[in-house]
N, C-alpha and C positions, 0 to 999 in steps of 0.2 A: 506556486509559480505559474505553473497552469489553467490555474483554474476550475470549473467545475467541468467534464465531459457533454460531449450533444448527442443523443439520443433519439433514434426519430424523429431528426428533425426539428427538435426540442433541446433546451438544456433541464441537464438532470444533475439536477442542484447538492443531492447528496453523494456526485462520484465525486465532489469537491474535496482532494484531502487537505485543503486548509479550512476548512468546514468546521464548525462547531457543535460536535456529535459525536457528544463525549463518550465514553467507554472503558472498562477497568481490564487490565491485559498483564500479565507478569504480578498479580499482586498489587498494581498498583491505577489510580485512573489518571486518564490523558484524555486533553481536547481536543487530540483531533490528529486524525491518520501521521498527519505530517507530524507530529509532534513527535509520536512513537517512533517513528521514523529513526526520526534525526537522533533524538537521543541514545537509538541502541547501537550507533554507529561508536559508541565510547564503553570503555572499562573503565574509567575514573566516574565513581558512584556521585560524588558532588559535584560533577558536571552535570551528569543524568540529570541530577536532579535540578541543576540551575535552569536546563532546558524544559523540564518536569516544570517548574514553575513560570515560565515565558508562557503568556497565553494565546500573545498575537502568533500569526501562524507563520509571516514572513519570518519573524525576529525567531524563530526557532528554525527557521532556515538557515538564518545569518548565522547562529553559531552553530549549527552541522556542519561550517566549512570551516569551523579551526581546525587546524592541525598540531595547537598547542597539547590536545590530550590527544594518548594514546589510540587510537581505532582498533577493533577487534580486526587482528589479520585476516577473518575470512571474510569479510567484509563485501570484497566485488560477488562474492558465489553466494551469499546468501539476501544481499538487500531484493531480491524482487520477492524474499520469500516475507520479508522483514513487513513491506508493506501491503504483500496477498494481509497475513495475517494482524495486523491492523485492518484492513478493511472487511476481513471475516467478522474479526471482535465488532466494527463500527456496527456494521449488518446486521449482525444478529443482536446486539442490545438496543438499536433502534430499529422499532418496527415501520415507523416512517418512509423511512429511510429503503429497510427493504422493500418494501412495497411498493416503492417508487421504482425502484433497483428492476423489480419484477416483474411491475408495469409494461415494462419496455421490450422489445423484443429485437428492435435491429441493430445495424454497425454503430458499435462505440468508436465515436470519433474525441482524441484529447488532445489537449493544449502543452505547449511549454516544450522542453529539450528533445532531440529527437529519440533520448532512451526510452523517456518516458510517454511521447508520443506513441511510442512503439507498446511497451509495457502494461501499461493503466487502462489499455481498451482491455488487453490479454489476461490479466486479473480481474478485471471487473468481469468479463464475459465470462470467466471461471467462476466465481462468486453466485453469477446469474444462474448460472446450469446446475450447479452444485445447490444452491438454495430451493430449485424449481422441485415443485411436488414432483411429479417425473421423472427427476434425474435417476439414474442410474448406479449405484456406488458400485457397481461388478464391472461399470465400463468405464474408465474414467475417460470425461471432457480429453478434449485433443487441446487443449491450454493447457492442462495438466503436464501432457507429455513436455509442451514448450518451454514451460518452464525449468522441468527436468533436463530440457536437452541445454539450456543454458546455463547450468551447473556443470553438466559435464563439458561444456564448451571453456567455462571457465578453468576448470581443475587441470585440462589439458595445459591451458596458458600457462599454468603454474609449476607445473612439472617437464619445460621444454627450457 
């Protein structure tokens, strides 16, 4: 829906998660961030898997919004972790892709809804620090914490 994120000034063609930059995650491979996405949003296995088979990236958008299969109820507190980890997997199986990722060093700026305006810079800029020779794994990125604090932001919602 978004599109790909701008970088420096530039567009960086692999923050695109309707991108085609394929990747095997769960056992299983997918074409592309969005794909994984949408489909872990279900517990009906042959749904998965009809989305599993949609290659265009819209049309696996289109059906992430039935509500005809069940959705896994934890759904709102884990999708940012849903797509971090889609875009780890996309990352690190194409080196492309990282490199490009790597390249870059300023604000990620993205396209589309304002969650994921907000989101898809916050994952990706985790991804970036986390992948960088230098990173630190004693200190974790301050996205890390964000992310975290949006889980527990949610769990409150659910328990009031």
């Amino acid at each position: 829906m978004g599109g790909p994120c701008t970088i420096d000034g530039k567009v960086c063609k692999s923050t695109d998660n309707f991108g085609h930059d394929g990747f095997k995650l769960d056992g299983k491979t997918w074409v592309s961030a969005e794909q994984y996405y949408q489909a872990a949003k279900y517990k009906d296995e042959s749904y998965i898997e009809k989305i599993r088979s949609e290659r265009d990236g819209m049309r696996c958008w289109m059906l992430g919004q039935s509500r005809k299969y069940p959705m896994r109820p934890d759904w709102e507190e884990v999708k940012v972790d849903i797509m971090y980890a889609a875009n780890v997997a996309k990352f690190e199986q194409n080196p492309d892709c990282l490199s490009e990722l790597l390249s870059t060093t300023g604000a990620i700026k993205a396209k589309g809804d304002d969650f994921w305006k907000k989101w898809n810079p916050i994952l990706l800029q985790r991804i970036r620090a986390e992948k960088s020779p230098s990173y630190d794994q004693a200190a974790p990125c301050k996205e890390f914490q964000l992310m975290e604090d949006y889980k527990q932001q949610i769990r409150k919602r659910k328990t009031k």
